[in-house]
C-alpha positions in Angstrom: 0.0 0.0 0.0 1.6 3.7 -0.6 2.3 5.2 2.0 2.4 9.2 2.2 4.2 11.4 4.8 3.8 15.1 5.2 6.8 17.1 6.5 6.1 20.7 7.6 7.9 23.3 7.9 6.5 26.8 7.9 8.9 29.9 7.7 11.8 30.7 5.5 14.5 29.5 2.9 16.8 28.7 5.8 14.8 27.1 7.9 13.6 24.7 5.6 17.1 23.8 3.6 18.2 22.6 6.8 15.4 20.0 6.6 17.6 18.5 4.1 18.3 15.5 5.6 15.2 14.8 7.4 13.4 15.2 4.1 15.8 12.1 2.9 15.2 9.9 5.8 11.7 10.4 5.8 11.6 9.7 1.7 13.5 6.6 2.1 10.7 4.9 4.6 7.9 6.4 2.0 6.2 6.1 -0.9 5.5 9.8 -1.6 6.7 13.1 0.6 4.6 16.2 0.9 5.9 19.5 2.0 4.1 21.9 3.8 6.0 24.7 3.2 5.6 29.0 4.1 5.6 31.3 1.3 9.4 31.8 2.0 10.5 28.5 1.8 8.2 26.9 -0.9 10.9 27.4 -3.8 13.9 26.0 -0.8 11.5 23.4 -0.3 11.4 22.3 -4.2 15.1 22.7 -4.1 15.2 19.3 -1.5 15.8 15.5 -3.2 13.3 13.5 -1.7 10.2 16.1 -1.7 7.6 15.2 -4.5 5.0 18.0 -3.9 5.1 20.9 -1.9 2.0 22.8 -0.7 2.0 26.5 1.1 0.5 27.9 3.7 0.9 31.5 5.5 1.3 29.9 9.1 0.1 33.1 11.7 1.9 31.4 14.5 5.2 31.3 12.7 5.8 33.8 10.3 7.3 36.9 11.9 4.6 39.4 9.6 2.2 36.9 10.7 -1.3 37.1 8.9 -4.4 37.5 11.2 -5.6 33.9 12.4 -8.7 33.7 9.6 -11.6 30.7 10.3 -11.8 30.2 6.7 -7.9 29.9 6.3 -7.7 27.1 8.7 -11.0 25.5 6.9 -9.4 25.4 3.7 -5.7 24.1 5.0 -7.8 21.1 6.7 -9.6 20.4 3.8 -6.8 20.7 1.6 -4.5 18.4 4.3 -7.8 15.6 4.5 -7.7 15.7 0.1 -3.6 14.7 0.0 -4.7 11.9 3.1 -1.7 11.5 4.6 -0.8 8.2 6.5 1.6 10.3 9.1 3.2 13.9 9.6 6.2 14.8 11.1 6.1 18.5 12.1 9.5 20.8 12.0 10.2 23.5 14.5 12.9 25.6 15.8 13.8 25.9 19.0 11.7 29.1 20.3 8.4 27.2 17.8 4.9 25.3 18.9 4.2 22.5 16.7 0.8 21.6 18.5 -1.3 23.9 17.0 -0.6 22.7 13.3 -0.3 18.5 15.1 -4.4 20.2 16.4 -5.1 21.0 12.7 -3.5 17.6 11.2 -5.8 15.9 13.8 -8.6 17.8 12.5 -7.8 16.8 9.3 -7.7 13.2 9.9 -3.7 12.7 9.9 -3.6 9.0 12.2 0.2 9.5 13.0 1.9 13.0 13.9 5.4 13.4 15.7 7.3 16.1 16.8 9.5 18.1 19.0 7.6 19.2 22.0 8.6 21.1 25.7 4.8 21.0 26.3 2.3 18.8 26.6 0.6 17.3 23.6 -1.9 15.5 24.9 -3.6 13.3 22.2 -2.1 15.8 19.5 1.2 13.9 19.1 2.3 10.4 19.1 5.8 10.8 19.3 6.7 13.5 21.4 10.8 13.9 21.2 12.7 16.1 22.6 16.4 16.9 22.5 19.0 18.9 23.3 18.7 22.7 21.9 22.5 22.6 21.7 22.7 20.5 18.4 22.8 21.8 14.8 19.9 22.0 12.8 20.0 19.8 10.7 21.1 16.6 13.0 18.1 18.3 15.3 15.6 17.8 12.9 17.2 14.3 11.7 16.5 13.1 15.3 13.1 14.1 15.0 13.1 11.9 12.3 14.6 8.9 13.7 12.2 9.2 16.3 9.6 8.6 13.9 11.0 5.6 12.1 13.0 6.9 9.6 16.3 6.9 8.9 18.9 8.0 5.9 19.6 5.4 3.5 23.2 3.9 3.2 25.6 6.2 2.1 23.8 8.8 2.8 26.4 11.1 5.0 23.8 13.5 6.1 24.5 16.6 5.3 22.5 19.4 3.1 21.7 18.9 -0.4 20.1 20.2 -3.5 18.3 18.5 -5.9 20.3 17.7 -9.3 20.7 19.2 -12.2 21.2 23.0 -11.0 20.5 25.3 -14.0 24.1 26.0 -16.2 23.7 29.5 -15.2 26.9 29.7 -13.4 30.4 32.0 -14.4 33.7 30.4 -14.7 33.9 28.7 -11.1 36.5 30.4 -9.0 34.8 33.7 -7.7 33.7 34.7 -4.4 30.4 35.9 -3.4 29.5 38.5 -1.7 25.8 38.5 -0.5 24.8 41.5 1.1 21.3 40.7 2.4 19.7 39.1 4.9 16.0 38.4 5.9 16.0 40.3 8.9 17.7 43.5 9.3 19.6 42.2 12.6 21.2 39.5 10.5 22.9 41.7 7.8 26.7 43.1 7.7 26.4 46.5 7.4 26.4 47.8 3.7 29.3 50.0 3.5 31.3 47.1 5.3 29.5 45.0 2.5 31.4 47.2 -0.6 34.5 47.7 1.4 34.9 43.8 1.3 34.3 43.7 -2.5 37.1 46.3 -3.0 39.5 44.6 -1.0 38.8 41.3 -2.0 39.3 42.4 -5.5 42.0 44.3 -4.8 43.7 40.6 -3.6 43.0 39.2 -6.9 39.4 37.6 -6.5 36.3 38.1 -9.2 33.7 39.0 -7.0 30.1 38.5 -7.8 27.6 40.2 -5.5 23.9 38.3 -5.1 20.8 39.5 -3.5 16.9 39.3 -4.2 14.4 41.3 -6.4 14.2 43.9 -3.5 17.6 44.1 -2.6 18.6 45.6 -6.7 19.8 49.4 -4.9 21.9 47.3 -1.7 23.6 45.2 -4.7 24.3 48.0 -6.8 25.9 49.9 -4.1 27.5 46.9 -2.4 29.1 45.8 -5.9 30.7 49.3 -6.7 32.8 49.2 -10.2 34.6 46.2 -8.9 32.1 43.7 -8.1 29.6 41.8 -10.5 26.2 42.9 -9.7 23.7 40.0 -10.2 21.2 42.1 -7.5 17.5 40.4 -8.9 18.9 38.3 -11.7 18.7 34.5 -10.3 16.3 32.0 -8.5 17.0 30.1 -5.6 18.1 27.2 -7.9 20.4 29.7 -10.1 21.7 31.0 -6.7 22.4 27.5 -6.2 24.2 26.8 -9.1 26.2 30.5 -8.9 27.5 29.2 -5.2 28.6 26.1 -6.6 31.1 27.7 -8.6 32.1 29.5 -6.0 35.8 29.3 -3.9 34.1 31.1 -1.0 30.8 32.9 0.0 30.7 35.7 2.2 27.2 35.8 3.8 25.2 36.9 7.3 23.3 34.3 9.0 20.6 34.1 6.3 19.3 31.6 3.7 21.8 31.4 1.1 24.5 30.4 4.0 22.8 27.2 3.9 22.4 26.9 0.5 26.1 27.6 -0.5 26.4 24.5 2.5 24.0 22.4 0.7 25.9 22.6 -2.6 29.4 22.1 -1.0 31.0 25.6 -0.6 33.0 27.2 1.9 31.4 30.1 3.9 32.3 33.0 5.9 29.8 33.4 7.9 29.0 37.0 9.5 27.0 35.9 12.0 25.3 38.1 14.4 25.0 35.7 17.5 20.9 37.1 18.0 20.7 33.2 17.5 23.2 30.9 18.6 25.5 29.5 16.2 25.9 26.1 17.4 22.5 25.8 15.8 22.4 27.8 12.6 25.9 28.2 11.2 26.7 26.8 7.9 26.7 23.2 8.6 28.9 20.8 6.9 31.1 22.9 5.2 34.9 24.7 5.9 33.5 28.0 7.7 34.9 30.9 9.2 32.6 32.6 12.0 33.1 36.4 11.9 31.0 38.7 14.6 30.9 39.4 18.3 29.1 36.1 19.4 29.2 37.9 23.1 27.7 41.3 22.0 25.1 42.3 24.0 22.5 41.1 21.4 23.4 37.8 22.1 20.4 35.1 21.9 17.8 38.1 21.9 16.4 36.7 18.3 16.1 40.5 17.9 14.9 41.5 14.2 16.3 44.5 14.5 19.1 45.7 16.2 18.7 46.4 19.6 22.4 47.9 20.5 23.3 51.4 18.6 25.5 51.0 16.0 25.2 47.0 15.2 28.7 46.4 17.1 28.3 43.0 16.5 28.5 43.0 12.8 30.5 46.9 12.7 33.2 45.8 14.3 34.0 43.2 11.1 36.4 44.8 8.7 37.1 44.0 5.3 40.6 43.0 6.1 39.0 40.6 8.3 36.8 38.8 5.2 39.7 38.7 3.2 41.5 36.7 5.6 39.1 34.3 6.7 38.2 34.0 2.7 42.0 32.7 2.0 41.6 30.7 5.1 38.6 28.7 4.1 39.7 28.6 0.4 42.8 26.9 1.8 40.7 24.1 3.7 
């Protein structure tokens, strides 16, 4: 009999690529995987081998612009969850996340077998409640979560994040270094004029620099790349993004989404990581990475969006002689 399993997970590009291999362990134990995915991550979530459709939803207890909580809304994500019948789910959250209100929902739905992470009590919402230590990576978190529920990674599968093949042959010569600017919450982000200093002295030491960012971020690109940078602001999907940090030697990024997609496709990062999330949990996993920030500013573990210290010390202080360093040193592992 097929067997279907629905994975959710409900915020952003990030969040979901780590979900990699979760995704894989889950696919090798079924017959068909459904992602429910937040408008943020639905494209990441396409991006995943082992995901065969992939359904969004705009999740008011998740997003951080969170839509109002609409009776309707929840009507038609029931109805829509009872028409793909699902034999299980296993629900993805980050630390700080519920999952009981969508395991209530599933229920409601008719979903016989839900597991997830919980601190609180499920009552008849869950079947396998796990829980784990906050302390572990991403990814291997939501792997245990997992293994929990019966599935595992296939042999020779080593784990780590991964992109589904072939990427689209949109990438330059390989050899450059990218410099991505922006980051989905203004906390998150290396300062702009930091930003273009790093392109001019990374070029200045003999790199081709190629500078990325979304169809909103076009003016930060622009700026940031200068007349010595590539400026590919708005120009590339998530899977051309892919296949652009592929090519790449190194990728100099905040603690944002494409730091786990240049992981998932095997390139180095330095990582400027403001530590308003801890870093054992969300830094580029798998890869050679350099960690650049003040992971004891007084931001530290605040999840601030924005900045709450004058100045964004913790991401300021950075220079561009600093990047160009940890660059050679991550290029040489």
């Amino acid at each position: 009999m097929s067997r279907t399993v629905l994975v959710a997970r409900l915020d952003s590009v990030g969040d979901v690529l780590v979900q990699g291999p979760l995704v894989r362990a889950v696919a090798a134990g079924a017959d068909r995987v459904v992602f429910l995915a937040g408008p943020a991550g639905a494209e990441a979530a396409r991006l995943l081998p082992g995901v065969d459709e992939v359904e969004t939803w705009a999740c008011p207890w998740i997003l951080g612009d969170p839509p109002p909580v609409d009776a309707d809304d929840l009507a038609g994500l029931t109805e829509r969850i009872r028409a793909l019948a699902p034999d299980e789910a296993v629900v993805s959250t980050s630390f700080h996340q519920s999952p009981l209100p969508l395991a209530l929902v599933l229920r409601t739905a008719g979903v016989r077998r839900v597991s997830a992470i919980s601190v609180d009590y499920p009552g008849s919402l869950l079947d396998v409640r796990h829980r784990v230590d906050d302390d572990l990576p991403e990814p291997e978190r939501a792997l245990s979560l997992a293994r929990a529920a019966g599935f595992d990674l296939p042999a020779g599968d080593d784990g780590r994040l991964a992109v589904r093949r072939p990427l689209p042959p949109v990438a330059p010569e390989p050899g450059h270094v990218v410099v991505h600017p922006g980051a989905s919450v203004p906390a998150r982000a290396w300062p702009a004029h930091r930003c273009a200093e790093a392109v001019e002295a990374l070029a200045d030491a003999g790199h081709r620099v190629l500078v990325t960012g979304g169809p909103g971020e076009r003016a930060l690109t622009a700026a940031v790349a200068g007349t010595r940078g590539v400026d590919l602001g708005g120009a590339l999907g998530l899977a051309e993004l892919a296949a652009v940090l592929e090519g790449a030697a190194a990728v100099v990024v905040g603690n944002t989404g494409p730091a786990h997609l240049a992981a998932a496709v095997g390139t180095p990062v330095v990582s400027l990581f403001s530590p308003v999330v801890p870093a054992v949990r969300w830094a580029p996993y798998g890869v050679p990475t350099v960690l650049l920030g003040d992971q004891d500013a007084a931001c530290r573990l605040t999840r601030a969006r924005e900045c709450p210290v004058p100045g964004h010390p913790c991401l300021a202080s950075v220079t561009a002689a600093d990047v160009v360093a940890a660059v050679e040193k991550v290029m040489a592992a």
